[in-house]
N, C-alpha and C positions, 0 to 999 in steps of 0.2 A: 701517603703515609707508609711507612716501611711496616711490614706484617709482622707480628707476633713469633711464626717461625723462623723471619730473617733472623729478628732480633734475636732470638735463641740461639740460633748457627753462629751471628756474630760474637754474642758475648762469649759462647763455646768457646770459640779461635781464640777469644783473648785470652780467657784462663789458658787454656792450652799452652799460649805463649812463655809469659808469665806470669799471671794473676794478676787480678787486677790492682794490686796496692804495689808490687815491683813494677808493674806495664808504668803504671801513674807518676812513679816516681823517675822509673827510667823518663819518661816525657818530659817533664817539668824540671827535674835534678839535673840531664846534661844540660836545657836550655837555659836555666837559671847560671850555673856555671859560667857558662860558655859568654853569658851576656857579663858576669862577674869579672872573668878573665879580658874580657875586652874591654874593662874599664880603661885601663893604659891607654890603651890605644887612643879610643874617643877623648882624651886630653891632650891629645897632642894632637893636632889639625892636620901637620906635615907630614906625619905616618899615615893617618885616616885619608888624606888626600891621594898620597903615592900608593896603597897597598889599595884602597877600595873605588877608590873616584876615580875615572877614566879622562882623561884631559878633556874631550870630545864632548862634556856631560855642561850644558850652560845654563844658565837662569831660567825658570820656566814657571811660567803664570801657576799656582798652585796654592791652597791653604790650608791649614790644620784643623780638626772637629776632633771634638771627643778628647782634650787634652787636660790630660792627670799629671799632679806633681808632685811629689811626696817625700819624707826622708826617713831610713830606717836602717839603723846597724851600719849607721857613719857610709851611706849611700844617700845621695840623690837620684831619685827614681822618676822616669818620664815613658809615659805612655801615650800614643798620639795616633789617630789615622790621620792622613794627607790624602786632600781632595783636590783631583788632578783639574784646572778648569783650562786647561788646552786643547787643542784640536787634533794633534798628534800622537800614536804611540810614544810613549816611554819609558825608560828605568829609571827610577827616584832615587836621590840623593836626599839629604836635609843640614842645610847650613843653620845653627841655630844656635844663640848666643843664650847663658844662664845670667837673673835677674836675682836681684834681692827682695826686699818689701815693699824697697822706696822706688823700686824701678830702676836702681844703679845698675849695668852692666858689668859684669866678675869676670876675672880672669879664671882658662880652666889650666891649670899650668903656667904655660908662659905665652900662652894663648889666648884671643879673646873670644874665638867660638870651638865648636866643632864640627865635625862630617860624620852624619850619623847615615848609613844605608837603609832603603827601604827593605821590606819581602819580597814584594811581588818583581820579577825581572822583567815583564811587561802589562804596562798598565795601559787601557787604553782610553780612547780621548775621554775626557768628564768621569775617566776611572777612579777607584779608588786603592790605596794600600795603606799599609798600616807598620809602624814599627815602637821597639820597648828599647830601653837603654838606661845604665847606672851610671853615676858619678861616682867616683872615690870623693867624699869634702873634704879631705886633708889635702888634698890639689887645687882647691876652687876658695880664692882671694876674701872669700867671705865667707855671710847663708845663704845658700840658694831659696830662692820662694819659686820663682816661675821661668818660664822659657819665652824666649823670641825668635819667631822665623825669618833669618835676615834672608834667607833666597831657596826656595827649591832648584835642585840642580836634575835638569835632566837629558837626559841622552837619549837619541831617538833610535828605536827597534822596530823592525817590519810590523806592520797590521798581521793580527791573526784570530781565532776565535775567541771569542767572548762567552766564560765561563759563569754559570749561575749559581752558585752556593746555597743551600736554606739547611734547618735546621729541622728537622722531623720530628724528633720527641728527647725527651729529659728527664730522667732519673736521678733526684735523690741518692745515696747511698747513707744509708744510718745507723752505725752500730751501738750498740752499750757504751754504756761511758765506766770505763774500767776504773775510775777514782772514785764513783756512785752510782750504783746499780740501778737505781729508780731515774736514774737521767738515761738521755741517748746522747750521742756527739753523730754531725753531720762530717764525715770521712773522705768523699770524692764524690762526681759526676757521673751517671755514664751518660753519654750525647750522641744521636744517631742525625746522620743529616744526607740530602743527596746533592749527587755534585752533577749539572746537567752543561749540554755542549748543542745548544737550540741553535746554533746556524750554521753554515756551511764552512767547510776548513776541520782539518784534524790536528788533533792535541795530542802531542808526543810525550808529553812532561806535563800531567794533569796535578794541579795543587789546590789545597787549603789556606786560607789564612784562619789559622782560631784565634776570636778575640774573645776575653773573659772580662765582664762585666760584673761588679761587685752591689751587694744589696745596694748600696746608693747609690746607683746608674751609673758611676763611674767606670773608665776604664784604666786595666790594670796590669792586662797581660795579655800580649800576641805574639803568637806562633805561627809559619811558615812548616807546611808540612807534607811529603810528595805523596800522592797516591800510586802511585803508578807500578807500584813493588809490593810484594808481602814484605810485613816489616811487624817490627814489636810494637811500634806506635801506636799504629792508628790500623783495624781491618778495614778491608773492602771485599764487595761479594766481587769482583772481578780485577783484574789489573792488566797494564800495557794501556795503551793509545787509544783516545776516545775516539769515534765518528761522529758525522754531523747526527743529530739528533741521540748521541746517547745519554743516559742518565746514569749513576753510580752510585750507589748506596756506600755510607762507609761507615763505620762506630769508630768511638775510643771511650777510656776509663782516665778522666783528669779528678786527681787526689791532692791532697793540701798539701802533703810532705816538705815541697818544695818551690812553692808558690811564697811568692810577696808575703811578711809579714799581715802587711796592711788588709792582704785579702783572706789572711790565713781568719783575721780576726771580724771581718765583715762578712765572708762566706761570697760565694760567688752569688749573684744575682741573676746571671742571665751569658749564654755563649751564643756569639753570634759566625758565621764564617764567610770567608769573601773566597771567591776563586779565581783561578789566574793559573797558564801555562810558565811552567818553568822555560827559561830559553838558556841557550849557550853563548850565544853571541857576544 
């Protein structure tokens, strides 16, 4: 369990930063963006193929858990981990066609699927990763209701260590509710978790994956996030390259500001995180 004065130095460094309602917003506001802006992309298959998909990357035994689908603010919204069931390292791709009610497969553009990239750049064998991604509907031949996995594509990357994620403790955050003083409104998270490196091999590019889970066990929202830096994001008591057997404490402050409607209105339920070395390759 992370101690009482960690917690304190951590949360320190955040205010220090920005505070925790700018920290929270810069977190969620550029990722929400950034997943917003890349809507184009993900409709078109032959940009998402040449810009992110590496020719070299081929069908690989692999299924989806935890798979959310949702529509808000003329968005289709899909949230998914991918469970690697190979025996090889690899980097994830996701070929994955959109469905209606009746099960009809839509077009997304002039397309019949797309190429959505995973977080993690190396997953390893029976690994897992996780990825979020919007539709624009005014591009998609129908209503979206659900997804299909027509192929995991993956591409194989050297064996390296295996990182272990957990989650340490969780905080509420509750303020007044400025419309009526005898209510409170729940505001953000703070979430403390250690990031551990239990076998032999060192980790140059140590990462997070944060997945947000909403009171109804669903999933809504994941993030890809490096430790390995002081940054606004996310602290850590220490940064640079893990060794075998290190452990790493890290916090952050997730706020609603710029989260999913859906979760804006359901509240988070539960954050869980996956770890995984960033690679170059």
């Amino acid at each position: 369990m992370v101690s009482n004065l960690y917690f304190s130095r951590l949360l320190k460094a955040i205010h220090q930063k920005l505070g925790i309602f700018l920290l929270s917003s810069l977190l969620l506001l550029l990722t929400w963006q950034c997943a917003q802006s890349s809507t184009e992309g993900a409709n078109t298959t032959t940009k998402q193929e040449s810009l992110e998909m590496p020719s070299t990357a081929k069908p690989t035994p692999a299924h989806l858990t935890d798979v959310n689908c949702w529509s808000e603010n003329n968005q289709f919204m899909v949230a998914a981990l991918l469970d690697s069931d190979d025996f090889f390292w690899k980097r994830f791709w996701v070929k994955i066609a959109l469905l209606d009610a009746s099960g009809k497969q839509l077009l997304i553009g002039a397309d019949s699927f797309a190429i959505i990239p995973t977080h993690s750049s190396a997953v390893p064998p029976r690994g897992r990763t996780s990825f979020t991604w919007s539709f624009d509907k005014r591009k998609i031949s129908g209503e979206p209701d659900s997804i299909r996995l027509i192929d995991a594509m993956g591409q194989e990357v050297f064996a390296g260590p295996i990182l272990i994620a957990t989650k340490t403790s969780s905080v509420k955050v509750i303020n007044g509710d400025p419309e009526d003083s005898t209510k409170t409104v729940e505001v953000a998270w703070r979430v403390n978790g250690t990031l551990e490196n239990p076998l032999p091999g060192v980790v140059l590019e140590p990462c997070i994956d944060v997945l947000l889970y909403g009171t109804d066990e669903r999933l809504y929202f994941t993030q890809g996030l490096q430790l390995n830096q002081d940054t606004a994001v996310v602290a850590s008591d220490r940064y640079g390259q893990m060794l075998p057997g290190d452990k790493r404490n890290f916090g952050m402050a997730i706020g609603y500001e710029s989260l999913p409607e859906a979760l804006k209105n359901l509240k988070i339920g539960r954050v869980d995180f996956l770890g995984y070395e960033k690679r170059t390759e």
